[in-house]
Each structure stands twice: as C-alpha cells, then as structure tokens.
C-alpha positions as CSV (number, residue, x, y, z in Angstrom):
1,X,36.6,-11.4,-10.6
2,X,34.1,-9.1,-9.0
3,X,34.6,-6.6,-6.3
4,X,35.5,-7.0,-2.7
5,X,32.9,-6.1,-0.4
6,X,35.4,-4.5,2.4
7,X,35.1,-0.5,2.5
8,X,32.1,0.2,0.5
9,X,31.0,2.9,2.6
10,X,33.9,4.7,1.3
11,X,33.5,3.7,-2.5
12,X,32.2,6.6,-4.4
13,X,29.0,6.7,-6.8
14,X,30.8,4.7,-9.7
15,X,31.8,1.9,-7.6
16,X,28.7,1.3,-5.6
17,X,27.0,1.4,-9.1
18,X,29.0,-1.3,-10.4
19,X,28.8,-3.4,-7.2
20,X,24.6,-2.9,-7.4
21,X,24.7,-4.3,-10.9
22,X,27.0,-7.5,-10.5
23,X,25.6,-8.5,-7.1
24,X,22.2,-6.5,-6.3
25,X,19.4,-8.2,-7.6
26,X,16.3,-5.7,-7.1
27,X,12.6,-6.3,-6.5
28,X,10.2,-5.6,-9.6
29,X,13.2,-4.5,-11.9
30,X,15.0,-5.5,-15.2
31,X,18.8,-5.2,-14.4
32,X,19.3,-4.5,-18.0
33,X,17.2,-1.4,-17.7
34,X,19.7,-0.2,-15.1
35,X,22.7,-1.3,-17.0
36,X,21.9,1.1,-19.9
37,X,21.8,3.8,-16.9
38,X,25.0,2.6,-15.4
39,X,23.8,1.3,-12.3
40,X,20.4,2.0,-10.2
41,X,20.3,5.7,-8.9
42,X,21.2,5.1,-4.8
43,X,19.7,7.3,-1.9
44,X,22.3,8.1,0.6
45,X,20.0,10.4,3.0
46,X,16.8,11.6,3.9
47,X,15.5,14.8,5.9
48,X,11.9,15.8,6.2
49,X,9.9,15.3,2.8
50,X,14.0,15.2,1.1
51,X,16.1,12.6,0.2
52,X,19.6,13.1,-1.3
53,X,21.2,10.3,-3.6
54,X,24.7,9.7,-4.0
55,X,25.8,12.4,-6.4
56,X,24.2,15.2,-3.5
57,X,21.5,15.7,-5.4
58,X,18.1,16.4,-3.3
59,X,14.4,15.2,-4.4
60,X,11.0,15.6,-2.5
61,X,9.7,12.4,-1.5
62,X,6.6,12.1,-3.6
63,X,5.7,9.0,-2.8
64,X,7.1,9.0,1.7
65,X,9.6,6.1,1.0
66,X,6.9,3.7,-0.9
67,X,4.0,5.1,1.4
68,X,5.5,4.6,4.2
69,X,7.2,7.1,5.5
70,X,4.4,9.5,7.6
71,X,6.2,11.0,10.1
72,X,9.2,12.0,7.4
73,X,12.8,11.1,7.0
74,X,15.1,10.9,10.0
75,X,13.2,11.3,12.8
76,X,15.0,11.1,16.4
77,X,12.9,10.1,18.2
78,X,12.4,7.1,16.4
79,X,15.7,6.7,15.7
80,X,16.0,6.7,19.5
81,X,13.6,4.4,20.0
82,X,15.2,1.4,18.0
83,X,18.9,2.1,19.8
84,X,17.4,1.7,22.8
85,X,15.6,-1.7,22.1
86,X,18.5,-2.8,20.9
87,X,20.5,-2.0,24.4
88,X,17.8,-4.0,26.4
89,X,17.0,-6.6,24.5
90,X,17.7,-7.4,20.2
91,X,15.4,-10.2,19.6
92,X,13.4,-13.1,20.8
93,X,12.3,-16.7,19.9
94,X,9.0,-15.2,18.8
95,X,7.4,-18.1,18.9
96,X,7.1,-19.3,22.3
97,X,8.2,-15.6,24.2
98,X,6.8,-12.6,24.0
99,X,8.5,-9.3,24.4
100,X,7.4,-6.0,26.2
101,X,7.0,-4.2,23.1
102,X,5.1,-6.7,21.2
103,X,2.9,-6.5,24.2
104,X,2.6,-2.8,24.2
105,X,1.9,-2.5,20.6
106,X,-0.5,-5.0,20.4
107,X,-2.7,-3.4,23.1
108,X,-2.1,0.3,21.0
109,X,-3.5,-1.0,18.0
110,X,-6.4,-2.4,20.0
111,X,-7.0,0.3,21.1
112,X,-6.8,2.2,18.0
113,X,-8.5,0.1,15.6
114,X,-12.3,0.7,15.0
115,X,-15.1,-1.5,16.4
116,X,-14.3,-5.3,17.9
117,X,-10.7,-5.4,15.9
118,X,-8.8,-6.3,19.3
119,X,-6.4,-9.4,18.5
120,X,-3.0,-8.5,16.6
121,X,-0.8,-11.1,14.8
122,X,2.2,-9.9,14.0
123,X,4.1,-10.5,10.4
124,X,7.5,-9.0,8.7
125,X,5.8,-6.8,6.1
126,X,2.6,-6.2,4.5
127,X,2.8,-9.0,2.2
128,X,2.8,-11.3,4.7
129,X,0.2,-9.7,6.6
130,X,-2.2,-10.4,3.7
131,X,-1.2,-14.2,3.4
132,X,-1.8,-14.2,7.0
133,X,-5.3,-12.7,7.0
134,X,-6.1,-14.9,4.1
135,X,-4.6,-18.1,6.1
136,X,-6.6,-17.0,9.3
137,X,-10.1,-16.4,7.3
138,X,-10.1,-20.4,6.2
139,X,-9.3,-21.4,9.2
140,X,-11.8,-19.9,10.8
141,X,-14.5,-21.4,8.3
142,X,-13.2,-24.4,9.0
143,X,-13.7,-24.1,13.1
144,X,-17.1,-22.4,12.2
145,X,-17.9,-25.9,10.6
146,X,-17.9,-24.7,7.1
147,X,-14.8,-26.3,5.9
148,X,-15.7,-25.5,1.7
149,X,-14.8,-21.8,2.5
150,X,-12.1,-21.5,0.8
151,X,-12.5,-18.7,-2.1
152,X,-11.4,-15.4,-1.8
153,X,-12.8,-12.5,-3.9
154,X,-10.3,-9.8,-4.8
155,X,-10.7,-7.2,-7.9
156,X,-9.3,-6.4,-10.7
157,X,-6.1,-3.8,-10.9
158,X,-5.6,-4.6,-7.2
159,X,-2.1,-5.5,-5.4
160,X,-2.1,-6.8,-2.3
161,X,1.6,-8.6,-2.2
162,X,3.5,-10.9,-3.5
163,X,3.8,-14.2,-1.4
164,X,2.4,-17.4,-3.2
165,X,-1.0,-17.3,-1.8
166,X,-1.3,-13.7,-2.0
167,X,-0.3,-14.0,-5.7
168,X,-4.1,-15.9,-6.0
169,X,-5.6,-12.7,-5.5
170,X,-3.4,-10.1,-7.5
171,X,-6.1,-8.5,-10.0
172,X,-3.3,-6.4,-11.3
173,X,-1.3,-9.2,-12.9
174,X,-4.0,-12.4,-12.5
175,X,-3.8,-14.5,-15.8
176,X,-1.0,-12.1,-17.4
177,X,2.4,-11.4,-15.3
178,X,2.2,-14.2,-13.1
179,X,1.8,-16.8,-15.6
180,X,5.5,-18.9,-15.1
181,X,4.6,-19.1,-11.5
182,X,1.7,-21.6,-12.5
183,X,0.0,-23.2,-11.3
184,X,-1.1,-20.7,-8.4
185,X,-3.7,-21.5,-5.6
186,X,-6.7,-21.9,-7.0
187,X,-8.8,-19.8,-4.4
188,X,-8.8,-16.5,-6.1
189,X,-11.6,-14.7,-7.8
190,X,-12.1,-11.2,-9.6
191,X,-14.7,-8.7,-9.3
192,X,-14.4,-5.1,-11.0
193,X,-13.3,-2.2,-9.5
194,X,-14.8,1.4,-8.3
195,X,-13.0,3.1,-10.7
196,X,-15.1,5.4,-12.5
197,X,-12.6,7.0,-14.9
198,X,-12.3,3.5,-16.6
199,X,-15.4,1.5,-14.9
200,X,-16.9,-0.6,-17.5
201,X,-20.1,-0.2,-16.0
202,X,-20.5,3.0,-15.7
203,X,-17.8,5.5,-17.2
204,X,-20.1,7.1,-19.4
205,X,-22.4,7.6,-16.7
206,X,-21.9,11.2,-14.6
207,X,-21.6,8.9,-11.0
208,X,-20.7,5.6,-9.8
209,X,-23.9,3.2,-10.6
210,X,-22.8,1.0,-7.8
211,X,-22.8,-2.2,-10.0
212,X,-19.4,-2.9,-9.0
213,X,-20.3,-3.6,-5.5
214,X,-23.3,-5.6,-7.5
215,X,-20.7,-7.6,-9.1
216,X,-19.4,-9.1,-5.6
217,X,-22.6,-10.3,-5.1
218,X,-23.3,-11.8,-8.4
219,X,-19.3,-13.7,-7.7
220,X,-20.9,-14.9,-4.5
221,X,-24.0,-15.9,-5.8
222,X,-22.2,-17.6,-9.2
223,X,-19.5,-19.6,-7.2
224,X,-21.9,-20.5,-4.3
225,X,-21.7,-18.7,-1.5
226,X,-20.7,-21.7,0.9
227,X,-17.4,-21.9,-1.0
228,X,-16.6,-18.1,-0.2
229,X,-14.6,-17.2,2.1
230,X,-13.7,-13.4,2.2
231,X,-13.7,-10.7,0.0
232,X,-10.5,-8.3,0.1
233,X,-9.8,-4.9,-0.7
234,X,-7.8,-1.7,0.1
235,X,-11.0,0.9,1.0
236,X,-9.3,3.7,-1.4
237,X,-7.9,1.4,-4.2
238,X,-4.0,3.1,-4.4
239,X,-2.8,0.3,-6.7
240,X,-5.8,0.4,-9.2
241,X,-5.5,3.9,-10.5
242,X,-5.8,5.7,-6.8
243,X,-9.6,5.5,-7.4
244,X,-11.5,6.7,-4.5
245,X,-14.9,4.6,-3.5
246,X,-18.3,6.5,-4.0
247,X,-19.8,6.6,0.5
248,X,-22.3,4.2,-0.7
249,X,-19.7,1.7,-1.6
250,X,-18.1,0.2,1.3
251,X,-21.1,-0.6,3.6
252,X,-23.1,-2.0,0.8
253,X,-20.1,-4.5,0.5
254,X,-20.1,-4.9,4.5
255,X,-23.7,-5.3,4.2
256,X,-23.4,-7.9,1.1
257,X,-20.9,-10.1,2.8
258,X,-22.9,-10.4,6.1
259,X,-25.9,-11.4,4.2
260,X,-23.6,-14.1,2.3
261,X,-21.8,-15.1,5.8
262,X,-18.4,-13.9,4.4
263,X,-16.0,-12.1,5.9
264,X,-14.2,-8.7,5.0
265,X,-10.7,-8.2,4.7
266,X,-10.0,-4.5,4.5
267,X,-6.0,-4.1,3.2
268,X,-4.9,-0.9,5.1
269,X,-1.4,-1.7,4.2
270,X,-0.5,1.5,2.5
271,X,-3.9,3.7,3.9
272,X,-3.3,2.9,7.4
273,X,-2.2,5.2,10.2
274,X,-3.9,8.9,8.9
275,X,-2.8,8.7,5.4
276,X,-6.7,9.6,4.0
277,X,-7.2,11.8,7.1
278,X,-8.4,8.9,9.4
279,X,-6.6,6.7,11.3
280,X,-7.7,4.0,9.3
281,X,-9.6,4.5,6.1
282,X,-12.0,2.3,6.3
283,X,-13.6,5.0,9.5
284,X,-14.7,7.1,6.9
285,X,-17.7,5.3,6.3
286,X,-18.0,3.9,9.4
287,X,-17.1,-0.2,8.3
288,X,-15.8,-2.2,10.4
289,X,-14.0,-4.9,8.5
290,X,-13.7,-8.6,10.1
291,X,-9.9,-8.6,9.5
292,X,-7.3,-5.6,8.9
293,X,-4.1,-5.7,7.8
294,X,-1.3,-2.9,8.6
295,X,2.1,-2.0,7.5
296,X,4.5,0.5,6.0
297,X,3.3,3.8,8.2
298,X,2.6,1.4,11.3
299,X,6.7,2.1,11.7
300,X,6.4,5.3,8.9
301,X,9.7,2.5,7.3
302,X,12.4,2.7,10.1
303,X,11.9,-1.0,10.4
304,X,10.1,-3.9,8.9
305,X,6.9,-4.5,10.6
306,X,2.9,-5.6,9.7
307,X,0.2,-6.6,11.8
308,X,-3.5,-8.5,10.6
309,X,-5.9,-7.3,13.6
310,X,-9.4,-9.4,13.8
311,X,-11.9,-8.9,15.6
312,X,-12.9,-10.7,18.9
313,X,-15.7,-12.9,17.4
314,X,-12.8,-14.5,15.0
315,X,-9.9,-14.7,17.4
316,X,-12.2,-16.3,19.8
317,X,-13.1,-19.4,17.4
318,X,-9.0,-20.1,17.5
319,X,-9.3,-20.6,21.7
320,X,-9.7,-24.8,22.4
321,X,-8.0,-27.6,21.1
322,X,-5.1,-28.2,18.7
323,X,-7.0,-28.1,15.7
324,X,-8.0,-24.9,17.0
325,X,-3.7,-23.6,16.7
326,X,-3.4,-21.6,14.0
327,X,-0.1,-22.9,12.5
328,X,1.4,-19.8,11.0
329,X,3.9,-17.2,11.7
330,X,7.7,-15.7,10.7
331,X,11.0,-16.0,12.8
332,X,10.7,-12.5,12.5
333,X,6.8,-11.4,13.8
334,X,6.7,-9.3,15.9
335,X,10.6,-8.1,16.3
336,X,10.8,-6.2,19.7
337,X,13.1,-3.3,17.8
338,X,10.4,-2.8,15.3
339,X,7.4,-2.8,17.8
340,X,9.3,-0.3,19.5
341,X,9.6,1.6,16.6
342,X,5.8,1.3,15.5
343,X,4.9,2.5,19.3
344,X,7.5,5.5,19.1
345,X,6.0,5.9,16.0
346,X,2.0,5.9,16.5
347,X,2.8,8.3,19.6
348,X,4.2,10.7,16.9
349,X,1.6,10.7,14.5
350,X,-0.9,11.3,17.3
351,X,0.7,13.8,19.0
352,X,1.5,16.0,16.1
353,X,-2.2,14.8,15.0
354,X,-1.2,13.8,11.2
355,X,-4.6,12.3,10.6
356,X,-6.1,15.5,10.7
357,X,-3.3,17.5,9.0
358,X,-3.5,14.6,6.5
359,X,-7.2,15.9,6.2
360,X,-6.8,19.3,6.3
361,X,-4.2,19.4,3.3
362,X,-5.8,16.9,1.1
363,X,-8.2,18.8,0.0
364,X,-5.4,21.7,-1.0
365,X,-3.4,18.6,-2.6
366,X,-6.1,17.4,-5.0
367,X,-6.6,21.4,-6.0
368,X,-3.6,21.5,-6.9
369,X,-3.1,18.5,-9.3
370,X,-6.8,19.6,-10.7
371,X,-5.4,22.9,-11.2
372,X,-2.9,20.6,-14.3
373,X,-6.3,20.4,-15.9
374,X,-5.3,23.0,-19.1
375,X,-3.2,20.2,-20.2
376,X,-3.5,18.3,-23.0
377,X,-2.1,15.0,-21.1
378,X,-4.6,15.3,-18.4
379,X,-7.1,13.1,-17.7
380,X,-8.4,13.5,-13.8
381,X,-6.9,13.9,-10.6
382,X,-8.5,11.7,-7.8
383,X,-8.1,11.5,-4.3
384,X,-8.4,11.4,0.0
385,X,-6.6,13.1,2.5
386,X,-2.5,12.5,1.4
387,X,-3.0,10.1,-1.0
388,X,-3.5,11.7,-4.7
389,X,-3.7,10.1,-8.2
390,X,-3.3,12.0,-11.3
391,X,-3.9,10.0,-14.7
392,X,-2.6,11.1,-17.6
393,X,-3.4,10.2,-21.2
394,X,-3.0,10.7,-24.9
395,X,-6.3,11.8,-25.4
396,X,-8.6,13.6,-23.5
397,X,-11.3,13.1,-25.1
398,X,-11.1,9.0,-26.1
399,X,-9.0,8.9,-22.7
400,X,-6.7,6.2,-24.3
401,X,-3.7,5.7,-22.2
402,X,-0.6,3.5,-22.1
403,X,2.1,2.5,-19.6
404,X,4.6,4.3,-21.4
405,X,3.0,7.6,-20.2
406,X,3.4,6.8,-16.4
407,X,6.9,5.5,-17.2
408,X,8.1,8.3,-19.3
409,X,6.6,10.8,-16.6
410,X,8.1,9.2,-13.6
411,X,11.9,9.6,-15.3
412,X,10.7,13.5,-16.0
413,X,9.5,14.4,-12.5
414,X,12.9,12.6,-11.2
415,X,14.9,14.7,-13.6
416,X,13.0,17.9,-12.2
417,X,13.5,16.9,-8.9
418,X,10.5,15.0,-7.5
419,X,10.2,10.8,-6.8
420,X,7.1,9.5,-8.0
421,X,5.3,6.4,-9.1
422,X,3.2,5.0,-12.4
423,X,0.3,2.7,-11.0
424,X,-2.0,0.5,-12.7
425,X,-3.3,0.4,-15.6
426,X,0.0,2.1,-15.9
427,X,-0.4,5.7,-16.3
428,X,-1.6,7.0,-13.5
429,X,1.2,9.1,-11.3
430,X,0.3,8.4,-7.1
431,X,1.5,10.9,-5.0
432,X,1.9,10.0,-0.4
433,X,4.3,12.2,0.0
434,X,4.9,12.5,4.1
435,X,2.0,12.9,6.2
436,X,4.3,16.5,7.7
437,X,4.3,17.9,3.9
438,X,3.6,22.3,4.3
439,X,1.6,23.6,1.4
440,X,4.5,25.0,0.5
441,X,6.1,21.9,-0.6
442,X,2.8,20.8,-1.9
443,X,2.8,23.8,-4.1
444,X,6.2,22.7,-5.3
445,X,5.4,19.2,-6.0
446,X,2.6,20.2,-8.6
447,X,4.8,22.8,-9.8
448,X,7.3,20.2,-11.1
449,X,4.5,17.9,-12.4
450,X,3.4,21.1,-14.2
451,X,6.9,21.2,-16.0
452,X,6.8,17.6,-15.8
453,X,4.2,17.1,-17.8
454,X,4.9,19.9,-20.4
455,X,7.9,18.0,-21.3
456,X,5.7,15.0,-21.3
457,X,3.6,16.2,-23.8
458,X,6.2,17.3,-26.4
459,X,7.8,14.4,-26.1
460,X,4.7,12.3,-27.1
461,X,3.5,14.9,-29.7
462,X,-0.1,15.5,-27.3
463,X,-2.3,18.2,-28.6
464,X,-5.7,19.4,-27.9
C-alpha cells in the first residue's frame, strides 16, 4: 500500500524520497537512476543565486532554475505581485475574456520587442510557444495563398520543445530518441549548425566559413522553396553545445529567407529578456525575426508563462473571415496571475538594468571558464553575456568527447556545491546562472568547476 498523501510538508527527507519514487514520475529521467540514489535530490528553498535542498544543504544556481530564473530566487516583489492577482481576480475563460494583465503585458512586450514584432499570443510554456509559432507560420501561407508551405527548417543539436509538432523539428534527437513516437509530422527538416568546435564544414578552419548558413539555402533550394515555410532557430544555439553565431550569420539567414519568401522564427525561449546582454538576442545583429517566441525569464519561473510575438505584416493576414481564425490556444494562455508576474517581472529587470549587467559580466564569465584552459579535459569555453558553455573532452588534441563526461561532471560540480547542466552532443557544461550573479560568485562558480574538473580527470584517467 503506498503512502498517504496527508502531512507531507511535515515528512522529512526519507519520506518525501520514497513518496517521489512510487508516485512522481519526472520529465527526461530514468526512475531507476534515482532509485539507486534513493530518491531524486528535492529543493526546499531558494535565495539569490542559492538554493537549499532538503537535507540544508546550499548550492549556487548554475544554471537560474533551468534558465529561467533572471531576477534570482525569492523575489518580493514578485512574490507580491502574484498574491495580489490572486485577491482580484484568479483566472479567466481565456478564450472569449481578456484580463487587465494580459492586456498590460501584451502592450510591454510590444513595446519591447525590436522592429514590427507588435501582436502577442499567449501559451503555458515555451514548448507550446514553439508549436504555436509553427501553427501560426502555415496558416499564414495558407492566407497568403501559398497553401504547399508547410516545411519547416530546424538544425541539427537543436531543442526547441517537446509537443508533437515541435518534436518534427528536434535536431537533437530527430531520427534517434524519438523513434517510438513514429510516425511524427512530416514537416521537419535539418540544416547544420554554427558550431565551429565540431562544424563539419569548417572545424579545421581558424573561423566560421559561413557554409552553414549556405546549407539553409541549399535545404530551400533542394525541397523547393514553395514547400518552405520557416526556418527556426535560437540566435545563440544554448542546446547545441552553447555555440555562439559568427555577426555575419544571422542576417545572411534574414537575408536568405526573404529572398526565398520564408519566414524566420527566432526561439528566444531561454535567451530572451537580457540573458546575452540584450533584451532579446537576436538585437545584437540587428534581425528582426518574423515570429519570436518567449518564456522562462519573461516570469524569471515564478509562474508558467510563454508568449510567440509576430510582427504586424503576419497578424494582419489573420484579420477577415473565419478561415482567417486561427484555431489554437490552451485553457491556460495568458493566466492573469502569471502576466502579472511577467509585468512585475520585466519592471525588475529594467529597472535594475540586467541586460546591461548581463553584458558587463559576461565578458568576466567567459574569462573565467577560459582561465580552466591548463586542463587536460578542456576543450573551449564559448559564450554571450550570462550564458557560458564549457566543453570538455578526453582529448585535446583529437577533441573526442562522450556524454559520459557532461554526466559524470554534472554529479561532481553538485557534490562540490554548484547545479549545472550537460548539453548536446553531451559534454558540454552550460552555465545561466541569475542575471543578479556578483563576480564574486562568478569567481566561485569556476572555482568549483576547477576542482570539479580535477576530479573529473582522475576519474577518467585524462592526461596531456
């Protein structure tokens, strides 16, 4: 008979362990993996750039609650801002009201977001932001009379969520991981990455070549460019080794898919909101995509939220008739509680400017993972603003690499005291810690990956 649910605030570590493992069922995990542990470590609090788990024991947040915390852990005022909401007014049929904060948001983003990006639909989560924007693009071939647009070109490594249709364009696990969900949409195609380190055009080469954003021509050009639809991509790509675009790359793809008449999803999911020391990443070359989706740091995590902003010219095709509806949305889009969060949020970040602290210490952050350089695991440290990437490997010189590296380093730098995360290909640590990290703590945080990696390497036998 399994445990009663009654009183669990008061159960200590063991129980809550054992109740996790018999009736938690977590995202991305093996529950035997956590079974041999006996039970998933648990976080009980957070302050700052610190959480605390359930034994007391306190780790800097590495990776700002998966991205998304900004404005750090336990925030009043935003805190504040969702008790409040929840005294006026809880929720709304979303569908056919609107609520003041929805309202208010959706104007602020407006606002914020570069060029003619003006009309906000609102979604649960980033996931579902994607699958929107993807939704919205086809339907807006179809209005535009060019119903056979209907591929979508995505690349290789990347993740952009995990709803069915969004599954059609997951580069990191197309053809591999996702194979028992079979058949998937058909609509997704791959292009190769700007990821120098491992570029199969050009790692041997001292720069970028370019002829990845070559290659999302020659998909257009191969698949007919009247079947394409959009091409989508996160402007630094976090989830294919934190690989950071040479400035020539993103406005030769703008400029490749207005030539083709295809339109540009930039995923901001995780770069959004001053993470690379922008508002938006995508402002650092001056592209303005024709679709943007938000989440995670659009609420820094105090409550679900994501947004897909377009620009006038698209929203605009979506105004006349009933085939002109676009037939989409969650019970939970736009939640007034988490618009008032987002709001509370956004006036946070830009009042204690965190885009340009983000800038201002990112520089200092990549020095200091470069500085890990004299070790025999390392392979390069990229990186923009708060967002770092450091890749490890067995060889320096052959730069061969394995999953097990990222894995075995993420359990190290927990031991020692610091949450981080392995990324695709597998061994490539990402650091976004909070955007209100000192240097101080930064200086910690590569301190511990210093030991980290010490321990690393002795326990995979790496030499020089």
């Amino acid at each position: 008979m399994s445990r009663g649910h009654a009183g669990t605030q008061a159960l200590d570590a063991e129980a809550l362990r054992q109740i996790a493992l018999d009736h938690l069922w977590m995202p991305f995990t093996q529950s035997r993996s956590y079974a041999e542990l006996g039970g998933p470590p648990i976080l009980v609090s957070g302050e700052g750039v610190r959480v605390t788990d359930v034994n007391g024991k306190t780790y800097l947040d590495g990776i700002g609650a998966m991205e998304a915390c900004a404005v750090g852990h336990h925030r009043k005022e935003l805190i504040d801002a969702a008790t409040e909401q929840f005294h006026r007014l809880e929720f709304v049929d979303t569908f056919r009201w609107a609520s003041v904060p929805a309202i208010t948001l959706a104007g602020t983003l407006a606002h914020l977001a570069p060029g003619s990006l003006d009309k906000v639909f609102f979604s649960p989560g980033g996931s579902e932001a994607v699958e929107t924007a993807i939704k919205m693009a086809r339907q807006f071939h179809f209005l535009n009379g060019e119903p056979h647009r209907f591929k979508v070109i995505s690349r290789y490594g990347a993740f952009h969520g995990v709803t069915y249709g969004v599954m059609a364009v997951d580069g990191q696990y197309a053809g591999t991981r996702n194979y028992m969900f079979e058949p998937l949409p058909g609509f997704g195609r791959f292009v190769q990455p700007p990821y120098h380190y491992r570029c199969r055009f050009c790692a041997d080469r001292p720069a970028c070549t370019l002829d990845c954003a070559r290659d999302i021509e020659h998909v257009i050009r191969s698949e007919r460019p009247e079947t394409v639809s959009a091409v989508l991509l996160d402007p630094v790509n976090v989830a294919i080794g934190v690989a950071v675009p040479p400035p020539e790359y993103l406005p030769m793809v703008r400029e490749i898919c207005d030539r083709y008449g295809v339109l540009l999803i930039a995923d901001e999911v995780i770069t959004g909101f001053g993470r690379t020391g922008r508002m938006f990443c995508c402002e650092h070359w001056g592209v303005v995509p024709d679709i943007m989706t938000l989440s995670k740091a659009l609420t820094s995590g105090y409550a679900p939220l994501g947004a897909t902003v377009v620009t006038r010219e698209i929203a605009d095709k979506f105004a006349g008739g009933d085939e002109a509806v676009f037939r989409h949305g969650q019970t939970f889009s736009g939640h007034p509680v988490a618009c008032a969060v987002a709001l509370k949020n956004i006036e946070v970040i830009e009042r204690e400017r965190l885009p340009e602290r983000a800038a201002e210490l990112g520089p200092y952050l990549l020095g200091g993972l470069r500085s890990l350089s004299r070790h025999a695991s390392f392979g390069e440290a990229r990186g923009l603003g708060l967002v770092g990437g450091l890749e490890v490997v067995l060889d320096k010189r052959s730069r061969a690499g394995t999953p097990k590296l990222g894995l075995a380093l993420r359990q190290i730098t927990r031991q020692n005291g610091l949450i981080a995360l392995n990324v695709h290909p597998g061994n490539v640590m990402f650091v976004t810690p909070p955007l209100t990290i000192s240097r101080q703590e930064i200086d910690e945080m590569v301190e511990i990956f210093d030991r980290s990696l010490t321990e690393l390497e002795d326990q995979f036998d790496i030499r020089r």
